[in-house]
N, C-alpha and C positions, 0 to 999 in steps of 0.2 A: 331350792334345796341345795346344799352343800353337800360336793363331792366326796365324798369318805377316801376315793380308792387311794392307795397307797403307790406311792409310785418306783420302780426300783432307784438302787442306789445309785447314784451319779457321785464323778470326783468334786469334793466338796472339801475338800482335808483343806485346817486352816481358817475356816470362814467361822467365826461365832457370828450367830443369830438374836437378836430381842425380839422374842415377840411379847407384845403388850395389848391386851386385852381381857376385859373385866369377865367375858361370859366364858364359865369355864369348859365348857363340851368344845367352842370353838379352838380358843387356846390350847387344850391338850390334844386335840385333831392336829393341829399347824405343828407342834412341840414335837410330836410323835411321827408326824412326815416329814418334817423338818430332819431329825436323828438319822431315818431310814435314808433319807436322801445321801446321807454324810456331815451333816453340818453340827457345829457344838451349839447348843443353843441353852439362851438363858430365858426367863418369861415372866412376868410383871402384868398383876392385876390394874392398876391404875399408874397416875401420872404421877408422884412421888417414888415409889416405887420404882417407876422406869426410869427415875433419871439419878438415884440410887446405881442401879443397873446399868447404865451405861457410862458411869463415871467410875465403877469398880471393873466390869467388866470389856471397857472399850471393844462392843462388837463393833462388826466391820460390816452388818447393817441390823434395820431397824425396822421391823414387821409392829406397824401401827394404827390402832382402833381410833377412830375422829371422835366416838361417841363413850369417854370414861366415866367415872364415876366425880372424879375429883377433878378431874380438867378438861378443858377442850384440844383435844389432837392436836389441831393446829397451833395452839396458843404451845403445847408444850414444845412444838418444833420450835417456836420462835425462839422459846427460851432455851432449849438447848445448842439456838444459833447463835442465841446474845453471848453465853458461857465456851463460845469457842468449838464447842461441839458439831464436828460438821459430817459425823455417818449418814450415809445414806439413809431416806426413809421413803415406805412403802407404806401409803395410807392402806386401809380398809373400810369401807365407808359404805352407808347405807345412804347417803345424799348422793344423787343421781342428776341435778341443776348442772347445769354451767359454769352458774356465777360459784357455788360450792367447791364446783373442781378448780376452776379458779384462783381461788380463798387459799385451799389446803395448797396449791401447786406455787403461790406465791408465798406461802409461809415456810419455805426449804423444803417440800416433799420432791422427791425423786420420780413416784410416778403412783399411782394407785390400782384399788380394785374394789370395785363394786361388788357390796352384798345381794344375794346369793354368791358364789363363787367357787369355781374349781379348784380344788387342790393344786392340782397339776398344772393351771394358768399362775398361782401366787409363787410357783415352783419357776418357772420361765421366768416370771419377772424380774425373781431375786436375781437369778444366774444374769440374766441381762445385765442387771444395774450393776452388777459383782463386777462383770467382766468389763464394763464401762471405767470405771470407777479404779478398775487397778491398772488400765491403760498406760505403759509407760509413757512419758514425756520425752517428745527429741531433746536428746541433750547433744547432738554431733553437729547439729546445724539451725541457725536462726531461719523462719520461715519470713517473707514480706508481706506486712498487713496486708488485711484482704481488704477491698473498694471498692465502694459500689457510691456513686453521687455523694453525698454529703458523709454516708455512714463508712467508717473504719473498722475495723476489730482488726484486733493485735493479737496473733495465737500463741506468742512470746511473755509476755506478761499481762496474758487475758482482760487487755485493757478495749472499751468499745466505745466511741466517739460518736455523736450523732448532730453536726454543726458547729462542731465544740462544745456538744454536752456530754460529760462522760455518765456513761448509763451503767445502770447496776444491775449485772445480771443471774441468774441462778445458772450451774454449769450444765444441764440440761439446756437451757434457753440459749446458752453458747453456743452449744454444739449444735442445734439447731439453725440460729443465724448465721454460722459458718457455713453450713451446709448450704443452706441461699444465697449465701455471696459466692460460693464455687460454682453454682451454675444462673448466674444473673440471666433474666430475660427471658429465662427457659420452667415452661409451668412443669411442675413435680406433681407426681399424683403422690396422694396421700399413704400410699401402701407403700411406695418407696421411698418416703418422708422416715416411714416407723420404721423399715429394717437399717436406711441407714443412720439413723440418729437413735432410734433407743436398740437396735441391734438384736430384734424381735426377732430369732428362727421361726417364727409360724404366722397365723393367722390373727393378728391381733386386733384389737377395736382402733380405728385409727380416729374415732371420737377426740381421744387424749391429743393428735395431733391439731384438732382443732381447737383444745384447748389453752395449747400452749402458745398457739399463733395468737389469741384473742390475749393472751396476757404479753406475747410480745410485744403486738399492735403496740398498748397503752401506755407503755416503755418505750417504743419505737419513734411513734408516729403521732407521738405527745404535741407537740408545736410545729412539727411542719408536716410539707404532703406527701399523705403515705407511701409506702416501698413497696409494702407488703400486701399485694392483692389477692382473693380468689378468684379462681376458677370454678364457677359451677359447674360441682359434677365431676370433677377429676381433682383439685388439687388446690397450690399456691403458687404463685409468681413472683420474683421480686426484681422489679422496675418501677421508671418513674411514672408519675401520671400520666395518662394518654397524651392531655394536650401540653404537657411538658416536655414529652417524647417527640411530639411532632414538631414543637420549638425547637430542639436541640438540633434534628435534621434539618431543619430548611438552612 
């Protein structure tokens, strides 16, 4: 069951909201917390509509149903990536697979949330992605690519190399492979994965974090040997194969 409660108001000034979603009890719930919280928000029953809505109202993000009437969620992010459109977006989703989170998380989503769901969790996630997302960029000083074996990224002109293949990546999936190459060899558990890369203040499903590794992987570690290993039970690692590791020493 979906949380009703109302949460108070937070600084919000400045942020318009889409939320887009065909069932209406949900939508005027999100619309109406969304207000309380501070935020302007605009709201779109289906996928026409919403993309109407975001090219009049350019919000600065995108509360999105996977399952409309007229389109599929993810397909409308595509399109709204193909046209240039690059707001953030927060699925909402009653597919709960893998391979689904996946789908939606390679097709430009920013991060999601699973139906049922709390008010007050789709509240945290916007302000996350918000405060990610408006992140100034250094401009006083060039950083030096980061290095790890074969793989590059460049934090300068977000470019990411993997043998000299340049890989294409969603800026979630950046921030994330940044964050593995600033602590190479050293396993992260996944609860400090989510506070430092999606900038989660609480308790969050660190699921999504193995989400975004498994859609890393397949970008990553496409034609050579993988970087990116787990840890059962605690987290991810990024080094090289064992017996490539014990090559390198001898």
């Amino acid at each position: 069951m979906i949380d009703q409660h109302t949460p108070t108001r937070t600084t919000a000034a400045g942020h318009t909201v889409l939320v887009v979603e065909d069932d209406a009890s949900i939508r005027i719930l999100l619309t109406s917390a969304l207000r309380a919280a501070g935020y302007s928000v605009a709201s779109a029953a289906g996928g026409q509509e919403a993309m109407f809505e975001a090219g009049n109202r350019r919000p600065d993000l995108i509360v999105l149903d996977v399952m409309l009437p007229d389109i599929d969620g993810f397909q409308l992010t595509r399109d709204l990536r193909a046209q240039g459109v690059y707001t953030p977006v927060l699925f909402l989703t009653a597919r709960t697979g893998v391979e689904d989170r996946i789908i939606g998380l390679s097709s430009g989503g920013d991060d999601y949330v699973t139906k049922p769901f709390h008010v007050q969790e789709v509240l945290l996630r916007i302000r996350a992605i918000l405060r990610r997302s408006g992140a100034p960029a250094s401009t006083t000083r060039a950083h030096p690519p980061l290095r790890y074996a074969d793989l590059t990224l460049d934090e300068n002109t977000h470019d990411v190399q993997r043998a000299g293949r340049r890989l294409k990546l969603s800026p979630t999936e950046f921030r994330l492979l940044a964050y593995l190459l600033t602590h190479p060899e050293h396993v992260l558990e996944k609860a400090e994965i989510l506070q430092q890369v999606w900038q989660y203040g609480f308790s969050g499903d660190t699921r999504i974090v193995d989400t975004y590794v498994k859609n890393l992987r397949r970008k990553i570690d496409r034609d050579e040997p993988s970087l990116i290993h787990t840890v059962r039970g605690v987290g991810y690692c990024l080094r090289l194969p064992r017996d490539e590791t014990n090559a390198a020493t001898r």
